[in-house]
C-alpha angles and dihedrals in degrees: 000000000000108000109238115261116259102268091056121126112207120239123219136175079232088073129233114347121258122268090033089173097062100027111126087354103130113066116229108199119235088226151031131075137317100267089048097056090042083056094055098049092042116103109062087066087063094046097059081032091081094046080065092059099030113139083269091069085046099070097044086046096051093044098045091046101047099039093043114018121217092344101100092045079093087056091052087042100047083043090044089056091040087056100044094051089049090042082057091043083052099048091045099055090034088062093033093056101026078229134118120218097260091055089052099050095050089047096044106038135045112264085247071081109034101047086052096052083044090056094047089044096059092044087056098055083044087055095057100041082065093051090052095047107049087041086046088054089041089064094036083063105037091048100035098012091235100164118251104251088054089051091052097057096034089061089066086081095061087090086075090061098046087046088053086047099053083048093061083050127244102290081069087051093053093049093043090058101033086059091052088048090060096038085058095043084048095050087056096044086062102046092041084056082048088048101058096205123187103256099205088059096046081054086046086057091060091062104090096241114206093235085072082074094030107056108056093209085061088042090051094051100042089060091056092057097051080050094051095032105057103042123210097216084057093068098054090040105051091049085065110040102055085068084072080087114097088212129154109284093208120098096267094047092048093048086052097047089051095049090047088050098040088052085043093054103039089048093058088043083062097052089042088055090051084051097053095039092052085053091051094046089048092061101045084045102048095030117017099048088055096056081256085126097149097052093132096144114086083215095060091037080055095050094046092056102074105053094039097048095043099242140046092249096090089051094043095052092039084059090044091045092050097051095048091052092055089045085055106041074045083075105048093043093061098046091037082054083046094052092048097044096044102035090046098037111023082233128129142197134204102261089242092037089058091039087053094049095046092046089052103043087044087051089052089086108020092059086049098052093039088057101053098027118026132198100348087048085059092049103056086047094057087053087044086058097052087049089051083051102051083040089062107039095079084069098051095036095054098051090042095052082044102062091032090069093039103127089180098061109025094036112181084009110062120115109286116242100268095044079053097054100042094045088051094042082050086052092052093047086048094048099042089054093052103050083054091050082050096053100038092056087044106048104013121229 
């Protein structure tokens, strides 16, 4: 059979494909050099990439730096490489079936499956919208002292300026957060220089330590940064944003377009993992080496910092950083809600009305627990939310590796035999430490 030529559009029983505004909608051009076509296909890498450094990852990060040192940058290094590989084995299935995830759970399972998986999707975006907006309103009173409560509230709006970015179209959007990406690295840079930390043993930490297994109190923690670390909604979203890509739909041009975004994506992870090790070192650096070994709030981590550091700079950038991260991860999570609802349900929002119902239902709780109990409420729900979200990703890993091996469907471009062993045995990690997170909330120590 003849491939279709480049400007078709695939047809399906499933309907139009999500993100229709922005589908095909980058040119890649059909020659030119290496670095020409990567441009072209970079963008939807960046996009998952801040899922990766959302306020979630902050409080892992923070806890795990201050109360161990250098020891857990092995954990954000072993989670970085398991989410790069599944961000490649999304990518991939995403450009071979011209499908998202979504799309592929509601066509290949009953719907005794798929409305399940709909339903802890969509917890899961709620999740981290929690997690965004309590570490938006964080920043918003660190830098302007607006009081919590108020922040809260005020990030509702934000879905204005998301529905004023998908106007513009998704190369904006790339841009947009590409730019924040290199403002945050760029805040870190800057307090890890203020630091000081000991860089052999920053490179030590890199090195997995048995105690990470041994001392229940590592190994907790360390759990909560794989949680935090590999997000559920990035898995949905990036399978359909690299179909924003008006590549070739025959075989070559899809095995192209899946080396390009796979380069793409690996590439922001990289740059996500510097980000959340600098966080991490920060805090060894900063706490740990000064006997300050609880620091877990990002408040208090923000108060410490002056008079440690010597100057107000290192707390400053840390709120900046912080807000930006929560702007950024703002973005994903509403196109992440968009490509659920649309690819389980054939239903679509408005982009500002979704934005709006998420928000709302994710400020429910997170007014409620601001009011009575202030910062350190705060605190535990955005550690609540990191625990909804582990407790999801098995759901979104094991049809993704599914669909990723299947021969009879992909053909030549299934996953080859070592992408499918590592992505199962990272499905089995995944699933074995949260049965034991599980286990742990449920029935203590």
């Amino acid at each position: 059979m003849n491939p279709p030529p480049s400007d078709a559009v695939a047809t399906h029983p499933a309907g139009p494909p999500s993100l229709p505004e922005v589908h095909r909608s980058v040119a890649v051009p059909n020659a030119g050099g290496f670095l020409r076509k990567l441009f072209a296909f970079m963008g939807p890498g960046y996009l998952v990439a801040v899922g990766y450094m959302d306020p979630g990852n902050w409080a892992t990060a923070l806890a795990g730096g201050s109360a161990f040192g250098y020891t857990l940058l092995a954990v954000a290094l072993t989670s970085s490489l398991m989410a790069i590989l599944l961000q490649a084995l999304c990518a991939r299935i995403g450009i071979a079936t011209g499908r998202d995830l979504a799309q592929l759970c509601r066509e290949r399972f009953p719907k005794v499956v798929s409305y399940p998986l709909w339903l802890l999707a969509e917890a899961a975006i709620c999740a981290t919208d929690l997690a965004e907006l309590i570490g938006t309103a964080i920043a918003l009173e660190l830098l302007f002292g607006i009081p919590l409560l108020y922040g809260v509230m005020l990030t509702a709006f934000d879905a204005f300026l998301i529905l004023w970015l998908q106007n513009k179209g998704v190369r904006w959007l790339e841009a947009l957060i590409f730019g924040f990406i290199v403002l945050i690295f760029g805040c870190f840079a800057v307090q890890i220089v203020l630091s000081d930390p000991v860089w052999g043993d920053v490179l030590r930490g890199y090195i997995p330590s048995a105690s990470i297994v041994t001392n229940q109190t590592q190994l907790y923690i360390a759990m909560g940064i794989l949680g935090a670390t590999v997000m559920p909604h990035n898995l949905y979203l990036h399978t359909a944003v690299v179909q924003s890509r008006a590549f070739d739909r025959g075989e070559t041009g899809k095995r192209e377009a899946i080396k390009f975004a796979t380069l793409d994506s690996t590439i922001a992870l990289a740059f996500a993992l510097l980000i959340n090790s600098a966080i991490l070192i920060t805090a060894a650096a900063t706490f740990h080496t000064t006997g300050n070994t609880e620091v877990a709030e990002i408040q208090e981590a923000y108060q410490l910092m002056s008079p440690l550091l010597g100057g107000t700079l290192a707390a400053t950038l840390f709120a900046v950083a912080l807000l930006l991260c929560g702007l950024n991860s703002t973005v994903t999570a509403t196109l992440a809600g968009q490509v659920v609802m649309e690819g389980f349900l054939r239903f679509r929002l408005p982009p500002v009305m979704r934005r709006l119902v998420t928000r709302l239902i994710a400020i429910v709780p997170a007014v409620i627990v601001t009011w009575y109990y202030g910062a350190s409420g705060t605190a535990q729900l955005l550690i609540l939310s990191q625990v909804i979200l582990s407790m999801q990703l098995p759901f979104a890993v094991i049809p993704l590796m599914m669909f990723a091996s299947d021969k009879s469907r992909l053909g030549v471009l299934a996953a080859p035999r070592w992408q499918v062993v590592l992505g199962w045995s990272c499905a089995a990690v995944i699933l074995a430490l949260n049965l034991k997170v599980l286990t742990d909330t449920i029935f203590g120590d």
